[in-house]
ZAGU-703479 format. One line per 4 residues: number of its first residue (from 1); for each residue z negated, x, y negated of N, C-alpha, C. Coordinates in nm, 3 decimals, padded with zeros to 5 digits. Each point is the difference from the previous one (the first is absolute). Layout:
<torbas>
NUM	Z/X/Y/Z/X/Y/Z/X/Y ~ ...
</torbas>
This chain:
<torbas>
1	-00.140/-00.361/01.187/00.095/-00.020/00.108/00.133/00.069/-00.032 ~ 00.017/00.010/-00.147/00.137/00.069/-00.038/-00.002/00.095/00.083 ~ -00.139/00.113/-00.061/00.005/00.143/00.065/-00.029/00.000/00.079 ~ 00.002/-00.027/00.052/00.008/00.007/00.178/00.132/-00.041/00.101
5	00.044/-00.067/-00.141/00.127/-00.048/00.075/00.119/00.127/-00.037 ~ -00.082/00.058/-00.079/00.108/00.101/-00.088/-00.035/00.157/00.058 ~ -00.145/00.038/00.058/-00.012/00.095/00.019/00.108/00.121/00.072 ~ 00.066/-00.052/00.087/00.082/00.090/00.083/00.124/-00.066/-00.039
9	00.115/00.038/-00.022/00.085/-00.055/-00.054/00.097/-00.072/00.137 ~ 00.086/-00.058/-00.054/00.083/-00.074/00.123/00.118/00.096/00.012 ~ 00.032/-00.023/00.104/00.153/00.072/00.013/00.094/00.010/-00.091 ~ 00.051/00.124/-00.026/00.106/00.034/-00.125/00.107/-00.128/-00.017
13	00.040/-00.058/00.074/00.083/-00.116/-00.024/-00.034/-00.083/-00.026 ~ -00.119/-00.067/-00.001/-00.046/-00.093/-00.048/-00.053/00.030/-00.180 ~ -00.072/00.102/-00.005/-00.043/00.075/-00.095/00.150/-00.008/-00.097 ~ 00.086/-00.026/00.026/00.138/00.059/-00.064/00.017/-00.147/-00.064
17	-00.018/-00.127/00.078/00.053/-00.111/-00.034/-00.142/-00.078/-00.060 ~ -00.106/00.039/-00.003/-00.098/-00.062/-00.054/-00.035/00.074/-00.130 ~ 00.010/00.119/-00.071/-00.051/00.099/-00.031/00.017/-00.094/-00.153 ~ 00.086/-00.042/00.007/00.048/-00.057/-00.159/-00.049/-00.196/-00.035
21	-00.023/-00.040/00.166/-00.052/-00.145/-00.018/-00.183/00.002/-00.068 ~ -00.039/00.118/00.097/-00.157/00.018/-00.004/-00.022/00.013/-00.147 ~ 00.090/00.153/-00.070/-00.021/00.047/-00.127/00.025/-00.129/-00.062 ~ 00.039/-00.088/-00.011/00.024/-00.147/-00.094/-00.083/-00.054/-00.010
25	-00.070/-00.027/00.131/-00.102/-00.054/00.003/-00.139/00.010/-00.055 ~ -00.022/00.173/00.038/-00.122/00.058/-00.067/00.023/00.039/-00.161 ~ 00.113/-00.019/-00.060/00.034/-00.023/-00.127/00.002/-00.086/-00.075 ~ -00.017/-00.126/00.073/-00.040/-00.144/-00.078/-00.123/-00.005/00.005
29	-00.086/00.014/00.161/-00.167/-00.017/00.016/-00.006/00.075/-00.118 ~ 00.001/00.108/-00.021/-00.043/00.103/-00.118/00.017/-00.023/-00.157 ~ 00.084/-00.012/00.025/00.020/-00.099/-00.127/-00.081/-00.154/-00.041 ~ -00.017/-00.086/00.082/-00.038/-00.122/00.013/-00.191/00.025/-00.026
33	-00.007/00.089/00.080/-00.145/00.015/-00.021/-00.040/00.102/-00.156 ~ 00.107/00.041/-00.039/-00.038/00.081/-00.157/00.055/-00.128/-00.117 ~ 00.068/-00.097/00.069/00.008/-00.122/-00.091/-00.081/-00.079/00.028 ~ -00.100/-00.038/00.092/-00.153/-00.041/00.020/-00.112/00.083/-00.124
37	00.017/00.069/00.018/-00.123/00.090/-00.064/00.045/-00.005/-00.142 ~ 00.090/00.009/-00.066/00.019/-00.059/-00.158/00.009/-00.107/00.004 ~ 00.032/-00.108/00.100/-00.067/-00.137/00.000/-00.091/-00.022/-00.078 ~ -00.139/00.048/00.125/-00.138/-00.025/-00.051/-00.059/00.091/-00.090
41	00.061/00.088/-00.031/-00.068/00.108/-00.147/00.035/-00.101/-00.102 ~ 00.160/-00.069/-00.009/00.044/-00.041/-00.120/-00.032/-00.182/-00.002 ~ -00.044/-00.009/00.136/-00.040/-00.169/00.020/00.160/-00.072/00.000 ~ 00.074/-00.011/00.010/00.144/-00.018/00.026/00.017/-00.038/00.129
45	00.069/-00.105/00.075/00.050/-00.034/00.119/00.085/00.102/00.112 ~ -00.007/00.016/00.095/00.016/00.045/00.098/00.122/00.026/-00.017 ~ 00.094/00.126/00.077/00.125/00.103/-00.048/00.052/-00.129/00.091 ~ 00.188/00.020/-00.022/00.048/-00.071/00.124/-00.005/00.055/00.116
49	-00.013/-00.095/00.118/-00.026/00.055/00.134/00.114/00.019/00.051 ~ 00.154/-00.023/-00.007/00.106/-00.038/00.031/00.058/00.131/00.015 ~ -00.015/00.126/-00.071/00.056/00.103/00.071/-00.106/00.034/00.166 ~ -00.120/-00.022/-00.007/00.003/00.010/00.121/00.032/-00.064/00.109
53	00.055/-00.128/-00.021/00.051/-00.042/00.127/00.127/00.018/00.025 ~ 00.040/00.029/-00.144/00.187/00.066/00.053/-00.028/00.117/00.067 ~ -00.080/00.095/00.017/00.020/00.146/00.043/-00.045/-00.052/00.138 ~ -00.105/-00.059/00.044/-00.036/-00.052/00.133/00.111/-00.049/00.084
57	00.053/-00.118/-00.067/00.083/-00.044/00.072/00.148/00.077/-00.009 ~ 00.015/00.097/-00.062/00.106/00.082/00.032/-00.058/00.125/00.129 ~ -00.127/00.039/-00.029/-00.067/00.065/00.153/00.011/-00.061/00.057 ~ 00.005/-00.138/00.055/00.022/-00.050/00.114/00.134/-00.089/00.017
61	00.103/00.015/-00.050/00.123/00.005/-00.002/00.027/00.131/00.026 ~ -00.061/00.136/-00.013/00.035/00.121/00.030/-00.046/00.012/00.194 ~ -00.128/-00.016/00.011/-00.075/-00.037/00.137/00.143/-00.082/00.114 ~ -00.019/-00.131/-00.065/00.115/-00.053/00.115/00.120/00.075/00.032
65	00.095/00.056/-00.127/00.094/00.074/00.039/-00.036/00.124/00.081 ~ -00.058/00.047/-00.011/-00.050/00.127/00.069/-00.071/-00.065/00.196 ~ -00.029/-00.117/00.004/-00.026/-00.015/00.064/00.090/-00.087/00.099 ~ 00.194/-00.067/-00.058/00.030/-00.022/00.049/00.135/00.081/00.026
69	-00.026/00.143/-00.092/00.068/00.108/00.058/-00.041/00.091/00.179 ~ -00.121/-00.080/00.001/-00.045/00.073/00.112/-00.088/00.128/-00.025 ~ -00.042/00.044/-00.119/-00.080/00.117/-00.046/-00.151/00.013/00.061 ~ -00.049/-00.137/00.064/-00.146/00.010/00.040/00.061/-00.022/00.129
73	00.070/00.019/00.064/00.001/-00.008/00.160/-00.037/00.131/00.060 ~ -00.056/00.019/00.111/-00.054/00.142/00.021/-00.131/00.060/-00.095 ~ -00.002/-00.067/-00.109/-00.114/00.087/-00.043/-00.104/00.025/00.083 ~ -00.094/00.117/-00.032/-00.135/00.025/00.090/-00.065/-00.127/-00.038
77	-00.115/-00.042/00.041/-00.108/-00.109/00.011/-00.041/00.062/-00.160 ~ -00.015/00.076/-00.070/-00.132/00.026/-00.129/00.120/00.004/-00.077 ~ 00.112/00.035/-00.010/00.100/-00.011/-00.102/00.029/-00.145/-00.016 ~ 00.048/-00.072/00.123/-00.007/-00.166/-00.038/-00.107/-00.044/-00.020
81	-00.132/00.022/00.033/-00.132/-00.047/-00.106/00.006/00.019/-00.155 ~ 00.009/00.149/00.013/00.008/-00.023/-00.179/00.132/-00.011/-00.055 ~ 00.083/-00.031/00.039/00.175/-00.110/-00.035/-00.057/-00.129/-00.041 ~ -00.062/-00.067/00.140/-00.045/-00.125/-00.085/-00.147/00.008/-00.088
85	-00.057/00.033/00.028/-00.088/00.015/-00.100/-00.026/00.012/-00.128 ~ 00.094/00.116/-00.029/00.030/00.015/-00.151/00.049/-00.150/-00.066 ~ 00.090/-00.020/00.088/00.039/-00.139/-00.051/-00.083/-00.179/-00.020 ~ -00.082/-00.005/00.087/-00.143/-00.055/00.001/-00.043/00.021/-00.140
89	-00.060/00.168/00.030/-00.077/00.030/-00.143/00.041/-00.018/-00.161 ~ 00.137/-00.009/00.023/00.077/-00.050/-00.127/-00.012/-00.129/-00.057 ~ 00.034/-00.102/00.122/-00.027/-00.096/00.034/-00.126/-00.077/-00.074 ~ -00.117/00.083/00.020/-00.159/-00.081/-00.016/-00.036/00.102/-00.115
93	00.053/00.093/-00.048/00.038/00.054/-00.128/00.036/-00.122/-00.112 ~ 00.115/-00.059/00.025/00.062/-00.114/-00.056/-00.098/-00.090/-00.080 ~ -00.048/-00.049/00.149/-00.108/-00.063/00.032/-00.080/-00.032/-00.084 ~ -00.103/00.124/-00.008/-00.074/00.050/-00.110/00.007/00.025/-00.142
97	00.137/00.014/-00.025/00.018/00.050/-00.092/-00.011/-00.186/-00.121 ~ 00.107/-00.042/00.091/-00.006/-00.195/-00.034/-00.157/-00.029/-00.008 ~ -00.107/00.084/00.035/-00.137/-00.063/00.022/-00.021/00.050/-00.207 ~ 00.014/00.092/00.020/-00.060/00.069/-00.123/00.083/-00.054/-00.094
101	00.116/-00.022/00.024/00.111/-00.076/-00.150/-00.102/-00.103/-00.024 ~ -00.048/-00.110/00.088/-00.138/-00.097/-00.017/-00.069/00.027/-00.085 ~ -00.109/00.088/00.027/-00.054/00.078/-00.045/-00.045/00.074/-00.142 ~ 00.167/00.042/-00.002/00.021/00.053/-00.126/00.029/-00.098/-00.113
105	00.033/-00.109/00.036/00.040/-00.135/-00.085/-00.134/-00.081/-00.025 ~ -00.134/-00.002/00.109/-00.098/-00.001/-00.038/-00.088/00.065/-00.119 ~ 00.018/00.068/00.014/-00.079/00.141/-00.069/00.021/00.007/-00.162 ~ 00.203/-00.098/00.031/00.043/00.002/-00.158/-00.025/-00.113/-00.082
109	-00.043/-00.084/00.092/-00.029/-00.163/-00.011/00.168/-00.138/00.014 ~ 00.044/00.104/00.077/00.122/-00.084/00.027/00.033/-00.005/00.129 ~ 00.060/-00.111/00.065/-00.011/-00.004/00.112/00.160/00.036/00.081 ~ 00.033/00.083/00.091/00.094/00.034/00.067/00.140/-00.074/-00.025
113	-00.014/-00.110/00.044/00.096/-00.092/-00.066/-00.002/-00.111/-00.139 ~ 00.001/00.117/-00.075/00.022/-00.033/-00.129/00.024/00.102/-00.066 ~ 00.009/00.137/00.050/00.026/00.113/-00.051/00.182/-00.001/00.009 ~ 00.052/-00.003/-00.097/00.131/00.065/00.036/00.045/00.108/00.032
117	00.047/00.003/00.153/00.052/00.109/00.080/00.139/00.024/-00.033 ~ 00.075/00.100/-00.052/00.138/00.018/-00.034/00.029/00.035/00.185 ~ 00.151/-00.079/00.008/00.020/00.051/00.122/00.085/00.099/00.006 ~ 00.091/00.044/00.134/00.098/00.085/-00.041/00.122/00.059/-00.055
121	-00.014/00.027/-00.102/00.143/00.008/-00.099/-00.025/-00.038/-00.140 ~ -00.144/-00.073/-00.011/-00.011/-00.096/-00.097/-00.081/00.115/-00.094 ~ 00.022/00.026/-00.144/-00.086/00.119/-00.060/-00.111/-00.075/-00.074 ~ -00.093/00.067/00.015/-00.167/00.009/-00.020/00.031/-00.041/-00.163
125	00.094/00.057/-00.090/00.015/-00.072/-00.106/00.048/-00.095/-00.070 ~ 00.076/-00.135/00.129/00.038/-00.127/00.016/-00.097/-00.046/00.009 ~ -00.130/00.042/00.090/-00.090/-00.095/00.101/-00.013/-00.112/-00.091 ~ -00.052/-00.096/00.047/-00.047/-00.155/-00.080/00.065/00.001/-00.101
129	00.092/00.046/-00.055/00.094/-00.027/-00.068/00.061/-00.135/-00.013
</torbas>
């Protein structure tokens, strides 16, 4: 659903004010899922999930402003499809991603909440400290 939501790009102005929420975003998924996979190679509990919901919810702190600047008024019908869409797909991205932190805490023999998640600000070499 991403690519599809991504195939044709949105209008340069929007493109201008999202360009840096999206890249955050697909920089934590990316990350989050290469801290999954030494998870379960190394049997270790699930990465923290917490940068991805800061980058989400700063995309959609980016979304509202843009949307109560008036930037989606007038759009064509397929540019406001994939406006909201992308954002959906981020959305159930999230989603998913919280499925597999499960998952991955399974796999390690620990369960989601009992893994210590460092939150934000807090360094990975405090954790359970």
């Amino acid at each position: 659903m991403i690519g599809r939501a991504s195939v044709v790009p949105l209008p340069s102005e929007l493109q201008a004010r999202l360009s840096a929420p999206v890249t955050r975003v697909s920089d934590a998924i990316a990350g989050y899922l290469r801290g999954c996979a030494a998870a379960i190679r190394n049997g270790s509990g699930p990465p923290p999930i917490w940068p991805i919901h800061v980058a989400v919810k700063a995309y959609a702190e980016e979304v509202a402003a843009v949307r109560s600047d008036g930037l989606t008024r007038g759009l064509p019908g397929d540019a406001a499809e994939r406006f909201f869409a992308l954002g959906f797909s981020l959305e159930q991205m999230r989603q998913n991603l919280i499925d597999l932190e499960r998952v991955v805490a399974e796999w390690a023999g620990a369960s989601p909440g009992k893994v210590h998640r460092p939150e934000p600000g807090e360094s990975s070499d405090t954790a359970g400290a």
